[in-house]
C-alpha positions, 0 to 999 in steps of 0.5 A: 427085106422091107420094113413092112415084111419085117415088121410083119415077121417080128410080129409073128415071133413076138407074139408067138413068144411075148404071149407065152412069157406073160404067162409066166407072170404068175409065178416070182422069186426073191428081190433081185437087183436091176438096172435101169436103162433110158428110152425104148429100153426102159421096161428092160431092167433084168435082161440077160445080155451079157450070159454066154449063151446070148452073147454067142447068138450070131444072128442068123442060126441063134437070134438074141431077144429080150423078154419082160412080161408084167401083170398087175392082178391074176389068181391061183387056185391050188386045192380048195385054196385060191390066192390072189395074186400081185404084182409080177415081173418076168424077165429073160433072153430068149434065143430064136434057133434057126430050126424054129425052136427057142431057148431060155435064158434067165437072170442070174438074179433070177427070171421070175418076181412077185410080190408075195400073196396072203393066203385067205384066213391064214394058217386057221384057214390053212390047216384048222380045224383039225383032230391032230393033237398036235395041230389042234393046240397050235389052232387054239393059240391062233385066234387073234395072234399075228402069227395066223398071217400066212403068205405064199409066193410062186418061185420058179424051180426049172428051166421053162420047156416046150415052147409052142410058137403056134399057140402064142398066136391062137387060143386054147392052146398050150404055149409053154410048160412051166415047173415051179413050187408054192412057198407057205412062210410063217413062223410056225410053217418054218423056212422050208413049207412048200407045195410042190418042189424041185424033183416034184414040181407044179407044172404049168401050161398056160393057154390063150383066152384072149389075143393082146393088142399088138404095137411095134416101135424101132429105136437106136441102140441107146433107146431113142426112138428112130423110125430107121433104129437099128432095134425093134420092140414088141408091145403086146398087152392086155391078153389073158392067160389061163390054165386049168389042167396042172396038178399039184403035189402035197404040201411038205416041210411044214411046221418046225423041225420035222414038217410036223403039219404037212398033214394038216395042211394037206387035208385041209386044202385038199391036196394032193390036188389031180389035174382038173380041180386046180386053174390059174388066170392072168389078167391084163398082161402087159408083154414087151420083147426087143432085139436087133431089126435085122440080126442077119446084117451083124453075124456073127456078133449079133449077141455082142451088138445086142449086150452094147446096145443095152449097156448103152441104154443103162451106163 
């Protein structure tokens, strides 16, 4: 295969996939540590590269990818409840199946960070007023106390299904099916306040409104830039995401002990929310996937040449 075809097939790939992964740049999880690898490599600092499963790609029925996805601004509206949201970073393998499906691969850290969001008017805008005795005191100690701060932060709960490479090129389309959970922290929410969880999850199906700018670069295994590299990059950047029609569950494990203020902040949020009344928008994303240019010519160790050149890149 040319050069020019090659690109030309990557390219559908990639955007098939890099667009449905920076949909995936809303959501976060706690800190995880990353390397940090030169050149071409640079934005790759979390890819699995050394799970099993990506190590066993051959190639040729199982191709190994890297995937990060980043977007600096977005919003979430759950409810009556809208946050605004930060900086995000997804990033994860992705193993390209010779049937034309895909398969994910997280971090061991975790695919999913973010930086956390402050809920607007804090807890008296989450749960006060209110005609709950109970509640009722904790809103009047509120007033101009720092425990009014509430943030909240999306982690991921479940492995990413449903990929639909066709809809990573088009609009209007669901690209991917995402379960995850909100995570309220505050001091009188406790440790455990979520909306949504692992057995009754936010489900996320981010579509295309936009389409992004497309760019592909080839480079050695080491990141350097070469025009004959034996690995290529996917730069997809600045689409917009969006999804309109997840439901969400009621809040629970709120308020210390015994989830005393689920209720309150339920009713005031509106929640449990039915699809249609909730939307989730991305901005400028900016999407980068690499892998070998032609896996086929190292079967069946395509996995293990993806891993070292890497590592290369870091050590």
């Amino acid at each position: 295969m040319n050069r020019s075809a090659l690109g030309a097939r990557v390219a559908t790939t990639a955007t098939a996939l890099g667009t449905a992964l920076a949909a995936f740049a809303a959501t976060g999880t706690a800190t995880a540590a990353a390397a940090q690898p030169n050149g071409e490599w640079a934005p790759f600092t979390r890819c699995p590269v050394d799970a099993p499963v990506m190590l066993a790609a051959d190639g040729l029925a199982k191709t190994p990818q890297c995937v990060v996805a980043a977007s600096a601004s977005g919003s979430i509206k759950l409810g009556n409840t809208t946050v605004t949201t930060g900086k995000t970073n997804l990033q994860m393998g992705v193993i390209q199946n010779s049937d034309g499906t895909s398969t994910v691969v997280a971090p061991a850290g975790g695919a999913l960070l973010a930086d956390s969001a402050t809920v607007p008017g804090g807890l008296l805008g989450l749960m006060c007023p209110s005609d709950m005795p109970g509640v009722t005191a904790i809103c009047e100690q509120l007033s101009n106390s720092t425990l009014n701060k509430i943030t909240a932060t999306v982690e991921s709960v479940g492995t990413p299904y449903a990929f639909n490479q066709t809809a990573g090129i088009v609009t209007g389309e669901p690209i991917v099916a995402l379960p995850v959970r909100i995570h309220l922290q505050n001091p009188i929410l406790g440790d455990n306040c979520y909306i949504g969880s692992r057995s009754n999850p936010i489900v996320l199906r981010p579509e295309n409104l936009t389409f992004p700018d497309f760019g592909i670069s080839f480079f050695n295994g080491d990141g350097t830039t070469a025009d004959d590299g034996e690995m290529s990059r996917i730069n997809l950047t600045g689409a917009t995401q969006n999804d309109d029609g997840f439901a969400v569950p009621g809040a629970t494990g709120c308020g210390l002990g015994l989830g005393l203020v689920n209720a309150a902040v339920n009713a005031k949020t509106g929640l449990p929310a039915p699809a249609g009344s909730n939307n989730l928008t991305l901005n400028s994303s900016q999407t980068h996937l690499a892998g070998l240019t032609a896996p086929g010519t190292v079967a069946p160790n395509a996995g293990k040449v993806l891993s070292q050149a890497w590592h290369s890149a870091v050590d």
